[in-house]
BALOBA-1460 file (C-alpha; in Angstrom, 3 decimals):
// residues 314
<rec num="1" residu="x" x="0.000" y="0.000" z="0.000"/>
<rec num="2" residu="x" x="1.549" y="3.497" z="-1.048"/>
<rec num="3" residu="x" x="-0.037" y="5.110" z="0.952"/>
<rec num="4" residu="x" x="1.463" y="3.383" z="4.453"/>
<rec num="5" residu="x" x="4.417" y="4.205" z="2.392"/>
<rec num="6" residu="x" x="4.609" y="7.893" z="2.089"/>
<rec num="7" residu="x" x="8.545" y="7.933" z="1.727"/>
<rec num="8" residu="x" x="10.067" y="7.105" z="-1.763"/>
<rec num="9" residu="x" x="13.543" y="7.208" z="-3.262"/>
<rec num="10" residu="x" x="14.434" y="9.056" z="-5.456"/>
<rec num="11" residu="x" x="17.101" y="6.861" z="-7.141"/>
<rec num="12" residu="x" x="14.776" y="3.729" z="-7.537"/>
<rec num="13" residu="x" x="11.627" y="2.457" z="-6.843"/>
<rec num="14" residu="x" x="11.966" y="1.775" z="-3.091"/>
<rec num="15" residu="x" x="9.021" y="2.988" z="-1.136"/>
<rec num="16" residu="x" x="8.987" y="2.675" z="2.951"/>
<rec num="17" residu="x" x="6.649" y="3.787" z="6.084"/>
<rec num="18" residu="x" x="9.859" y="4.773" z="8.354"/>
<rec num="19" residu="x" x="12.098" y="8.076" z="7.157"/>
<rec num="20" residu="x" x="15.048" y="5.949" z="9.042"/>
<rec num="21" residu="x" x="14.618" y="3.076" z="6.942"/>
<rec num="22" residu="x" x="14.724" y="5.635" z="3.734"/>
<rec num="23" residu="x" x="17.255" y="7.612" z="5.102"/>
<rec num="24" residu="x" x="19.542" y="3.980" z="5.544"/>
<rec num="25" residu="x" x="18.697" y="2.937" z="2.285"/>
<rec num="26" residu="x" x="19.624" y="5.857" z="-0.074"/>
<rec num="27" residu="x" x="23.341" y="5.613" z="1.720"/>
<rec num="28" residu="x" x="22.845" y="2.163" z="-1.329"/>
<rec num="29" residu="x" x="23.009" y="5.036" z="-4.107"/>
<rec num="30" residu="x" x="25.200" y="7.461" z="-2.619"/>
<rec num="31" residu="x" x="27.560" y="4.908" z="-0.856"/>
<rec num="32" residu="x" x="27.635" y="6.888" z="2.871"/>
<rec num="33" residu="x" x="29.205" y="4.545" z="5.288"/>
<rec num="34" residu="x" x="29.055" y="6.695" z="8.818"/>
<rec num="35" residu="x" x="29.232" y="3.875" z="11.083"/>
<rec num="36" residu="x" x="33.515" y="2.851" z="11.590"/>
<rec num="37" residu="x" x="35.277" y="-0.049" z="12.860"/>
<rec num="38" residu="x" x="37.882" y="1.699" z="15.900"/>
<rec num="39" residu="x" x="39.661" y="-1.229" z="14.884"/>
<rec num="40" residu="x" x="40.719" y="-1.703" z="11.329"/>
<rec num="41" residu="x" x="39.776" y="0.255" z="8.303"/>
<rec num="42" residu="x" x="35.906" y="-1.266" z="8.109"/>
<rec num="43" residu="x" x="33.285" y="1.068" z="7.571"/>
<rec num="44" residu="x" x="29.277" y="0.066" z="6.938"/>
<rec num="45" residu="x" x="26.235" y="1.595" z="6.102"/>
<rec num="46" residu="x" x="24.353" y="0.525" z="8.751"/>
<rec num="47" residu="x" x="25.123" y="0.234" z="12.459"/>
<rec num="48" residu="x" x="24.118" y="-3.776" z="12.349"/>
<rec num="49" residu="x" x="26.206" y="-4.628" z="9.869"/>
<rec num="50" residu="x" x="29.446" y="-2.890" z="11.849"/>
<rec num="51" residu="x" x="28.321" y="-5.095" z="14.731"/>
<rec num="52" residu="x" x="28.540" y="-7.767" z="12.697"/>
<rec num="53" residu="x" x="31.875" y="-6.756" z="11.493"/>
<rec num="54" residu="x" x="33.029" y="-6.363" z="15.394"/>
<rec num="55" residu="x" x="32.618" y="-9.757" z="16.449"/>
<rec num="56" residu="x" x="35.096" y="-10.681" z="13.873"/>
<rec num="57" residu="x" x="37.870" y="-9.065" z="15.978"/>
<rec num="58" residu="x" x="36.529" y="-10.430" z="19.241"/>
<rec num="59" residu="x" x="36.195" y="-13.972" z="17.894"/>
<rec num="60" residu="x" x="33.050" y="-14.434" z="20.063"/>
<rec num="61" residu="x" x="30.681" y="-16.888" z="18.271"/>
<rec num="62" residu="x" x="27.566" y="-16.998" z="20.688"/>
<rec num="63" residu="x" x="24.834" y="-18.191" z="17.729"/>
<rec num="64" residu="x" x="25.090" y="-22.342" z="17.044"/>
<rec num="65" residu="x" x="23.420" y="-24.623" z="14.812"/>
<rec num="66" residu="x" x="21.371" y="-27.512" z="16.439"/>
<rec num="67" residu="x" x="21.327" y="-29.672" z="13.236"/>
<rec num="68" residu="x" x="25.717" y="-29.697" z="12.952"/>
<rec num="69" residu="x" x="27.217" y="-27.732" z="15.448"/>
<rec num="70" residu="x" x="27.816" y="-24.658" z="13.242"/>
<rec num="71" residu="x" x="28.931" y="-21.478" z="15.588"/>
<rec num="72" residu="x" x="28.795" y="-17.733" z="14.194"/>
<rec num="73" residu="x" x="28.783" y="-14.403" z="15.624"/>
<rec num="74" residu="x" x="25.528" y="-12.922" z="15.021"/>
<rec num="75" residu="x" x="21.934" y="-14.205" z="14.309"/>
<rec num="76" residu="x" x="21.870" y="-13.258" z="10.968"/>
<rec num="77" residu="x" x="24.543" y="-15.795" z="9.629"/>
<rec num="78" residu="x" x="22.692" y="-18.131" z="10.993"/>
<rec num="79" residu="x" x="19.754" y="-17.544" z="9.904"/>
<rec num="80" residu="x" x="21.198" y="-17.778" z="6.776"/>
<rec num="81" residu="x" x="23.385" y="-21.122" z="7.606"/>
<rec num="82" residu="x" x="20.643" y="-23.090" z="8.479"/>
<rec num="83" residu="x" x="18.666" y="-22.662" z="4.563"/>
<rec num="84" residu="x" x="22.196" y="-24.887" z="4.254"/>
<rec num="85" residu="x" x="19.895" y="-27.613" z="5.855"/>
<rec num="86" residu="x" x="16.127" y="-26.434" z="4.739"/>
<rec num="87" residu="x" x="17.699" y="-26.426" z="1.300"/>
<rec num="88" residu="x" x="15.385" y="-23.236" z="1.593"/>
<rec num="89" residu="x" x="15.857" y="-20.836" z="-1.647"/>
<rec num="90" residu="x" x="13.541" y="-17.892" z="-1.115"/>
<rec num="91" residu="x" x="14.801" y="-15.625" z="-3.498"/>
<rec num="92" residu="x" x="13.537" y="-16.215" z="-7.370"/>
<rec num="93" residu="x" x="14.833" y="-14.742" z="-10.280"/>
<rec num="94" residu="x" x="11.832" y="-13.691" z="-12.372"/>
<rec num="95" residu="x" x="13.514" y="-14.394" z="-15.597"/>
<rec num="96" residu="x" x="14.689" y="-17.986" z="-15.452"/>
<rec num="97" residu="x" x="14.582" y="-20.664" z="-12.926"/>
<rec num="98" residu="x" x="17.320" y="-19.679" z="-10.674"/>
<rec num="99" residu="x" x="16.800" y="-19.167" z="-6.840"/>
<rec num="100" residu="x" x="19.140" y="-18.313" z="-4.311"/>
<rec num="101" residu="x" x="19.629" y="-18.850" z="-0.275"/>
<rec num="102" residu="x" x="20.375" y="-14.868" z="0.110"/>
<rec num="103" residu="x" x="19.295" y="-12.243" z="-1.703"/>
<rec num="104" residu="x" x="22.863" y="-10.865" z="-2.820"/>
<rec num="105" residu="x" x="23.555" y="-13.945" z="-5.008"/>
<rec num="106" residu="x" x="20.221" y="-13.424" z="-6.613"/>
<rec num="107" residu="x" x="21.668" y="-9.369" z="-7.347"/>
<rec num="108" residu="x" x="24.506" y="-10.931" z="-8.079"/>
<rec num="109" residu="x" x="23.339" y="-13.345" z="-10.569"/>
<rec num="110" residu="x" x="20.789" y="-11.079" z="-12.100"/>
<rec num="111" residu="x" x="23.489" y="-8.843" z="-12.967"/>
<rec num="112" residu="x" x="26.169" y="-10.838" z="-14.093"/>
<rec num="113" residu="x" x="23.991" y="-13.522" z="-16.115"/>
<rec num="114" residu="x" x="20.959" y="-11.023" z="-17.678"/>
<rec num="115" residu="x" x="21.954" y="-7.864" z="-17.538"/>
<rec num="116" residu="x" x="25.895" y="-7.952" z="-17.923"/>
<rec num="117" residu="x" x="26.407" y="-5.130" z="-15.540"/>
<rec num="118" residu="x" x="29.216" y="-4.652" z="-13.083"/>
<rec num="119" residu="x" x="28.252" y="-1.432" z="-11.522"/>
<rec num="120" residu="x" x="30.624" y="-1.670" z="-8.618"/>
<rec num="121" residu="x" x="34.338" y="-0.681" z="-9.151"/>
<rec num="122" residu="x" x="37.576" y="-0.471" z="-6.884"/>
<rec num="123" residu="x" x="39.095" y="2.751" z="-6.667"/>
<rec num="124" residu="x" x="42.816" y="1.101" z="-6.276"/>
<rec num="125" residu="x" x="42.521" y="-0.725" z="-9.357"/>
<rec num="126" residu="x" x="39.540" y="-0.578" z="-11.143"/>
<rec num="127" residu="x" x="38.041" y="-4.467" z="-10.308"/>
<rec num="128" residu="x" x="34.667" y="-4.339" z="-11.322"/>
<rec num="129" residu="x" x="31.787" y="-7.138" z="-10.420"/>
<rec num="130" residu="x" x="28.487" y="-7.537" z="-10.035"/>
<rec num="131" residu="x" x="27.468" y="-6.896" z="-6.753"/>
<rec num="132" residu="x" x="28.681" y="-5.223" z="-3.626"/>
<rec num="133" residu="x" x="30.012" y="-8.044" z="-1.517"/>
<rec num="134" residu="x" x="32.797" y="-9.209" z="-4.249"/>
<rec num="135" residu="x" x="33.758" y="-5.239" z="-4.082"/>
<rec num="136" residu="x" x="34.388" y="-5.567" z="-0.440"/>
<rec num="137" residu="x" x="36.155" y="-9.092" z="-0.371"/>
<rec num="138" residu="x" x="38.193" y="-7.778" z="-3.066"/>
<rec num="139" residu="x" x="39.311" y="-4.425" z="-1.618"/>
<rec num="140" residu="x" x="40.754" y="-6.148" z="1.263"/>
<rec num="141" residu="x" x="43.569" y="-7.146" z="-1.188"/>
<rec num="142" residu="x" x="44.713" y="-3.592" z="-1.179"/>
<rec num="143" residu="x" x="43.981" y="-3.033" z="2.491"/>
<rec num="144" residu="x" x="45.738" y="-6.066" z="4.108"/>
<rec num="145" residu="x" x="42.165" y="-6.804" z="6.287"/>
<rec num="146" residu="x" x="42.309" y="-9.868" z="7.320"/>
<rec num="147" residu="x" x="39.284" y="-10.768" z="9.637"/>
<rec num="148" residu="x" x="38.855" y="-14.410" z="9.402"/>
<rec num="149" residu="x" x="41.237" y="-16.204" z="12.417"/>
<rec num="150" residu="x" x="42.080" y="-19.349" z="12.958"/>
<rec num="151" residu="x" x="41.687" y="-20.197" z="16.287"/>
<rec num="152" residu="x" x="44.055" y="-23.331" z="16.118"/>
<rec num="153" residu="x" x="46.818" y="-21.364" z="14.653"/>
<rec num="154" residu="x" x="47.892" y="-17.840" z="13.290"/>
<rec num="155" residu="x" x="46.501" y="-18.336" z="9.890"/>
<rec num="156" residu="x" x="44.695" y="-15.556" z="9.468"/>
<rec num="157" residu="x" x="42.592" y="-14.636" z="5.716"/>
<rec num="158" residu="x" x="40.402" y="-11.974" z="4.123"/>
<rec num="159" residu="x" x="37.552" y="-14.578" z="2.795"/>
<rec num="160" residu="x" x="35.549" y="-16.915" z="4.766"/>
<rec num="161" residu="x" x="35.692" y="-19.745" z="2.496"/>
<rec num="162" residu="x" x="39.607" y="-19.556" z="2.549"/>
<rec num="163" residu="x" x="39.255" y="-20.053" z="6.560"/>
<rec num="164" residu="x" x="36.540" y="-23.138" z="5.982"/>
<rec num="165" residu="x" x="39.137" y="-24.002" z="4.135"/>
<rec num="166" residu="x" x="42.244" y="-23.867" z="6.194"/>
<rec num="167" residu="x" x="40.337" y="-25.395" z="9.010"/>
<rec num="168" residu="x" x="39.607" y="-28.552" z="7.192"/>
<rec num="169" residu="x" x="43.323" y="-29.145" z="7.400"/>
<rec num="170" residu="x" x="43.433" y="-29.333" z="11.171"/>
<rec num="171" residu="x" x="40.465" y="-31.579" z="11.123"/>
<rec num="172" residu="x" x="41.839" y="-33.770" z="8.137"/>
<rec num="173" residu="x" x="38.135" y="-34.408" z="6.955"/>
<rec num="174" residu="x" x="37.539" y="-34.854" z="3.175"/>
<rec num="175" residu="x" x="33.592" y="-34.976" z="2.851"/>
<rec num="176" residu="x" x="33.661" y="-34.275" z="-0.434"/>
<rec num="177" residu="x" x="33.984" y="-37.252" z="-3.221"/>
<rec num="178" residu="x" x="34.373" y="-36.768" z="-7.158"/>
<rec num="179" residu="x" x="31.519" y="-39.443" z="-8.544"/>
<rec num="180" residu="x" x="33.836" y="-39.552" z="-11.448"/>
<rec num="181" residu="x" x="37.340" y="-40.858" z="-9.910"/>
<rec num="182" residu="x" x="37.016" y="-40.883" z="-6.215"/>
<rec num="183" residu="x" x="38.838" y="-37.325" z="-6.131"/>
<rec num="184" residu="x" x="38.489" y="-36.551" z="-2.001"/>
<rec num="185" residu="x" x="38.474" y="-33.172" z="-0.357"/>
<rec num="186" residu="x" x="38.190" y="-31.150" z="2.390"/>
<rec num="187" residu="x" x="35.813" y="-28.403" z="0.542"/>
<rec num="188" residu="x" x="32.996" y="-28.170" z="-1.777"/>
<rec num="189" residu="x" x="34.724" y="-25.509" z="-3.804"/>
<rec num="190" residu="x" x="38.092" y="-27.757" z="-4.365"/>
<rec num="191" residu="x" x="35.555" y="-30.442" z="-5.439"/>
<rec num="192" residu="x" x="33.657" y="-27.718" z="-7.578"/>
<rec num="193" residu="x" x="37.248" y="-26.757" z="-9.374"/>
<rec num="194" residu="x" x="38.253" y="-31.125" z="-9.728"/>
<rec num="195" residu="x" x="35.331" y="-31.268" z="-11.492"/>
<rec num="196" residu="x" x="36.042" y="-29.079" z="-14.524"/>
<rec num="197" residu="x" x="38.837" y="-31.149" z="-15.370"/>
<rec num="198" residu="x" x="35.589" y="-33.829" z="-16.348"/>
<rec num="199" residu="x" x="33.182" y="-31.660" z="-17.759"/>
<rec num="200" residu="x" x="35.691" y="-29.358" z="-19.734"/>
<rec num="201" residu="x" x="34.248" y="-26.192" z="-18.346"/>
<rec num="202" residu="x" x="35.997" y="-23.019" z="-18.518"/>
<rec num="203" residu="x" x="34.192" y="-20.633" z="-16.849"/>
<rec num="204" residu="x" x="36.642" y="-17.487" z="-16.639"/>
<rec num="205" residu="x" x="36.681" y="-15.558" z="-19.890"/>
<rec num="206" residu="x" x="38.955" y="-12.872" z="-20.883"/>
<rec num="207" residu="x" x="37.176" y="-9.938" z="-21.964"/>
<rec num="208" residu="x" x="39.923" y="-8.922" z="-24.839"/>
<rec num="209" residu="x" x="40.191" y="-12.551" z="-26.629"/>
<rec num="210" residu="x" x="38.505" y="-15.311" z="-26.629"/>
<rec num="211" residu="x" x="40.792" y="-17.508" z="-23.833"/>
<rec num="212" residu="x" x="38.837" y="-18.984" z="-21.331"/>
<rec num="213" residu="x" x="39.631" y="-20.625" z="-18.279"/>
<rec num="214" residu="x" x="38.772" y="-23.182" z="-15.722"/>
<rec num="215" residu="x" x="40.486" y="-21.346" z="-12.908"/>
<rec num="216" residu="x" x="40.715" y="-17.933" z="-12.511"/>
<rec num="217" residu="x" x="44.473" y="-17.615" z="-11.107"/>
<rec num="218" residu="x" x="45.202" y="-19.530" z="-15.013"/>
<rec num="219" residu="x" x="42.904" y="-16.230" z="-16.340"/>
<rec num="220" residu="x" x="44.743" y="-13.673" z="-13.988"/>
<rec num="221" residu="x" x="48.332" y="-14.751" z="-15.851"/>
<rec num="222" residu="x" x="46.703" y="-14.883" z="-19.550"/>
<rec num="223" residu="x" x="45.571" y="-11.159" z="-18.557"/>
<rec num="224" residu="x" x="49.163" y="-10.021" z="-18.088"/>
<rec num="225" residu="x" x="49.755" y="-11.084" z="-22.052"/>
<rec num="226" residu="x" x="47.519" y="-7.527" z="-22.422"/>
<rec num="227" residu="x" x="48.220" y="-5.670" z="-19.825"/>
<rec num="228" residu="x" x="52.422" y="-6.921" z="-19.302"/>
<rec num="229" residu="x" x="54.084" y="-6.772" z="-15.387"/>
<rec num="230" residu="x" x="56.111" y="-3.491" z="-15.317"/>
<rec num="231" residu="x" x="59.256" y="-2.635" z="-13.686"/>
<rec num="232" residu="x" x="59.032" y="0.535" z="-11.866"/>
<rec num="233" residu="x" x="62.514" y="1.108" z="-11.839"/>
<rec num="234" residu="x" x="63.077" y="1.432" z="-15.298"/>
<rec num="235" residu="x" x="59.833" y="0.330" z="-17.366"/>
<rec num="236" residu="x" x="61.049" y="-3.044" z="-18.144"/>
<rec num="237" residu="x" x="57.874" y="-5.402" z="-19.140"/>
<rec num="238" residu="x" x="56.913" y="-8.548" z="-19.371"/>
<rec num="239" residu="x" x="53.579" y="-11.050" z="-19.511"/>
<rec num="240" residu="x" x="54.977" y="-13.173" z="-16.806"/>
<rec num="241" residu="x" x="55.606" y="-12.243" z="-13.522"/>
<rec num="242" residu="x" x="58.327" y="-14.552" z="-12.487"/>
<rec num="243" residu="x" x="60.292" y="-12.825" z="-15.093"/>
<rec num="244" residu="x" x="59.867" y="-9.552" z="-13.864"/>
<rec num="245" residu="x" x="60.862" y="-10.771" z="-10.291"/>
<rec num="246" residu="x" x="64.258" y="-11.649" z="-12.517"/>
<rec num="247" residu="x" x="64.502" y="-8.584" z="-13.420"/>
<rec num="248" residu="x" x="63.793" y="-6.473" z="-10.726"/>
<rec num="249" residu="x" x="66.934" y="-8.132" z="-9.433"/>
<rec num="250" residu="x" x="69.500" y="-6.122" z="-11.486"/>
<rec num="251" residu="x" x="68.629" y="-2.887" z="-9.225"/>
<rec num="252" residu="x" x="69.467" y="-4.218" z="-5.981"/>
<rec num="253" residu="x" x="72.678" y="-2.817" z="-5.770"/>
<rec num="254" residu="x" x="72.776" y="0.484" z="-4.225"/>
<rec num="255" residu="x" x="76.565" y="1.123" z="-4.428"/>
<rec num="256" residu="x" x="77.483" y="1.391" z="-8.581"/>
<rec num="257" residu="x" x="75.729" y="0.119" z="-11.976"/>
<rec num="258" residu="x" x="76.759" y="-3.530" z="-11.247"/>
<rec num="259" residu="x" x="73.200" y="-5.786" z="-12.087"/>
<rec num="260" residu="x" x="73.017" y="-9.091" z="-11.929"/>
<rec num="261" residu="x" x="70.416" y="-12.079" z="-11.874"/>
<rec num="262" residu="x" x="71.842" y="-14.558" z="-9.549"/>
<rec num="263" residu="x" x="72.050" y="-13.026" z="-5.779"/>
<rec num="264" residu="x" x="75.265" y="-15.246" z="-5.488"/>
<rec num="265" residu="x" x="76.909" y="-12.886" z="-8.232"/>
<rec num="266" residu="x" x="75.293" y="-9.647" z="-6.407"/>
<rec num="267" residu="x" x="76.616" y="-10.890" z="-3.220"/>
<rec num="268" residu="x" x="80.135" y="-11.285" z="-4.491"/>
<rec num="269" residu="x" x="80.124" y="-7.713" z="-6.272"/>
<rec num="270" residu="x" x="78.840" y="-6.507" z="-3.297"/>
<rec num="271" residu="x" x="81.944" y="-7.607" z="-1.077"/>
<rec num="272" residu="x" x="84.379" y="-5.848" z="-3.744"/>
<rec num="273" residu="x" x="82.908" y="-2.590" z="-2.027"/>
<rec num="274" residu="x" x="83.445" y="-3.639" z="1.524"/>
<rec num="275" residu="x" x="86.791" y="-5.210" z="0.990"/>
<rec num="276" residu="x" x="85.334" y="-8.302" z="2.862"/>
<rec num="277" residu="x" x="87.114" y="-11.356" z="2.472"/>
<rec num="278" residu="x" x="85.347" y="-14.190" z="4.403"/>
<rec num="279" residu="x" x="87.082" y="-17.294" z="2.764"/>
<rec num="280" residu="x" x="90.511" y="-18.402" z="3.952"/>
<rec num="281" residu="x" x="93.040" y="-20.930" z="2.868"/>
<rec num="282" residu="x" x="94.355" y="-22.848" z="5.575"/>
<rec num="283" residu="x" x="97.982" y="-24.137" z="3.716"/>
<rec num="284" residu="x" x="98.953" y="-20.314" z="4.850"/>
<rec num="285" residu="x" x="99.931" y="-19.067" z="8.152"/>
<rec num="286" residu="x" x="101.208" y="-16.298" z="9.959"/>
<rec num="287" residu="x" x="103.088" y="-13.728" z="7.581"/>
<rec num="288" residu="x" x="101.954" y="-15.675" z="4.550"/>
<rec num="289" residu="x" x="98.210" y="-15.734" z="4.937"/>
<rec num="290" residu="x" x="97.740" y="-13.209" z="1.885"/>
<rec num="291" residu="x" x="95.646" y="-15.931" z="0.035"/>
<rec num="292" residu="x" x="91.865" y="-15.081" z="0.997"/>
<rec num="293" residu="x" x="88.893" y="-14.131" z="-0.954"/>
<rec num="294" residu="x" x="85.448" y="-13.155" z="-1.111"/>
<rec num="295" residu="x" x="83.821" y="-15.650" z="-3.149"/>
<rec num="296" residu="x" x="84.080" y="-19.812" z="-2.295"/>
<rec num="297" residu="x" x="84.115" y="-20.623" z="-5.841"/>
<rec num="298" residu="x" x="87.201" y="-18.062" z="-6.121"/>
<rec num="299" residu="x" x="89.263" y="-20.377" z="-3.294"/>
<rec num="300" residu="x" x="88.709" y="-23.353" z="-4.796"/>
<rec num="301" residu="x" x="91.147" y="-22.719" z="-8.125"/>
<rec num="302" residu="x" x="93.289" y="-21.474" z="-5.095"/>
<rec num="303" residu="x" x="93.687" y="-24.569" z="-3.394"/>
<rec num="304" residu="x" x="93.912" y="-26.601" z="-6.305"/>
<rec num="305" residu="x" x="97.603" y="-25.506" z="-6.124"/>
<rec num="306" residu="x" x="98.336" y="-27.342" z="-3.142"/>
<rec num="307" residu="x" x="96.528" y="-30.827" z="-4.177"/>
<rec num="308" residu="x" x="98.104" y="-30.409" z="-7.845"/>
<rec num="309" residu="x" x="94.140" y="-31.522" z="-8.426"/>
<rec num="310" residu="x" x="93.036" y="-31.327" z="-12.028"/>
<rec num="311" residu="x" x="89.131" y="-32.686" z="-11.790"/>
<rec num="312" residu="x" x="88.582" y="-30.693" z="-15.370"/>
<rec num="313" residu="x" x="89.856" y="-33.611" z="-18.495"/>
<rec num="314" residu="x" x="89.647" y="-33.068" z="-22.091"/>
C-alpha cells in the first residue's frame, strides 16, 4: 500500500513507512558509510552490519546450529546457515529458474547472467563485479584486512571460504567425493574446481580474446599477455611475472651500476665494495696468509695448487 508508504527514493523504486529506513537505504546510491570499525579500516552503512563486522575481531561466536554444530557471531549468519539444511531458496529470479539462499547472489546473478552489468568498481585498481560483496572481499587485497582467524593457529585470511578451508586441514576431513574418480576433499569448492577437469568447463573468460579458463588464477596470468608486469625502476615489461621478479633483481645494488640475476653474483660484487674477504686458505699461516677471498668458488682454483688436483679432463 503506497499510501502506508509515504517515503520514496528518489534513485529507484523503493518505497517505505519509516524516514530511518529511507534515510539507511539511499546511503545504497550514494555509498555513505558513517558507522567505523575503531579497529581496522571497516566502515558500513548501517550500524548492524558494523556489529557484525566487530565480532570478527573479538572472535566471540555466541549463535550455534542444532542440526551440525555450526557457531557464528551474530543471528543473521545463521539464519542464513541453516537454509544450508532447509535447502530453503527464497529468493527467485523472475527471468529464469534460478533461486538463491540470500538475496545478494540473486543481485549478483541477475546482474552478471541477464543484464551484464558490473556497476561496482575499486578505486585502487579498477576491479569491477556484479554486486557489492565481491567489491568488499576484493578491496581487502589492497587493504591487508584480514578478519577471518584461525583459532588453532595464526593463519589468518580476508575470505571466509579460505578459513573453511584452512580449518579442514586441522580436522583432516575430506567430505567431499568426485563421482567420477574418487577425487576426495576437504571443501565443496576444491571439489567444484576437480570437477572441470571432467566436464571441460571453462568458466573465466577474458574480456579482450577469446581464452577462457577453468580457474581464474590460469585467467589472472593470460591477462598479463595484455596488460604486461612493469618494472618501476626502469619500465622493463613482461607477460609473466616470475620474469619480472628476474629482473627487478639487477637494481638491488645500491653502491654502482653492477646488475646481476643470480644473488650469489650480487653478493660477491657486493663484497668488492666492503673489501670483505670471508674465505681463507688454511695451507697459509702467519706472515703468509695473503691468500683469501670473497667468493668460495674463487678459493677453490686457489687450493687446487696445493693438491696439484686437475678434476677438469679433455
Amino acid at each position: 500500500n503506497t499510501v502506508d508508504k509515504q517515503y520514496a527514493c528518489v534513485e529507484c523504486d523503493y518505497r517505505t513507512a519509516s524516514k530511518t529506513k529511507l534515510s539507511t537505504h539511499t546511503r545504497k546510491h550514494t555509498g555513505e558509510k558513517p558507522y567505523k570499525c575503531n579497529q581496522c579500516k571497516y566502515s558500513a552503512a548501517q550500524k548492524c552490519t558494523l556489529d557484525r563486522h566487530m565480532a570478527t575481531h573479538t572472535g566471540e561466536k555466541s549463535f550455534m546450529c542444532d542440526e551440525c554444530g555450526y557457531r557464528t557471531t551474530n543471528r543473521f549468519n545463521l539464519s542464513m546457515h541453516v537454509r544450508k539444511h532447509t535447502g530453503e531458496k527464497p529468493y527467485k529470479c523472475d527471468q529464469c529458474d534460478y533461486s538463491a539462499a540470500r538475496k545478494v547472489h540473486l543481485d549478483g546473478h541477475v546482474t552478471s547472467k541477464h543484464t551484464g552489468e558490473k556497476p561496482y568498481m575499486c578505486g585502487e585498481c579498477g576491479y569491477r563485479t556484479a554486486n557489492r560483496a565481491s567489491l568488499t572481499v576484493h578491496m581487502r587485497t589492497h587493504t591487508g584486512v584480514k578478519p577471518y582467524k584461525c583459532d588453532q593457529c595464526e593463519y589468518s585470511t580476508g575470505r571466509k571460504s579460505n578459513l573453511n578451508r584452512h580449518m579442514a586441514n586441522h580436522k583432516g576431513e575430506k567430505p567431499f567425493m568426485c563421482g567420477e574418480c574418487g577425487y576426495r576433499t576437504a571443501n565443496r569448492y576444491d571439489l567444484s574446481r576437480h570437477m572441470r577437469t571432467h566436464t571441460g568447463e571453462k568458466p573465466y573468460k577474458c574480456d579482450q580474446c577469446e581464452y577462457s579458463a577453468a580457474h581464474k588464477v590460469s585467467l589472472d596470468h593470460h591477462i598479463t599477455k595484455h596488460t604486461g608486469e612493469m618494472c618501476d625502476e626502469c619500465g622493463y615489461r613482461t607477460a609473466d611475472r616470475s620474469h619480472l621478479s628476474v629482473h627487478t633483481r639487477r637494481h638491488t645494488s645500491d653502491q654502482s651500476d653492477y646488475s646481476s640475476a643470480v644473488k650469489s653474483n650480487l653478493d660477491l660484487h657486493i663484497a668488492n665494495h666492503t673489501g670483505e674477504k670471508p674465505h681463507t686458505c688454511g695451507k697459509h699461516t702467519g706472515e703468509n696468509l695473503t691468500n683469501v677471498t670473497s667468493a668460495t668458488i674463487l678459493l677453490h682454483p686457489h687450493l687446487a695448487h696445493h693438491t696439484s688436483e686437475k678434476p677438469f679432463m679433455c
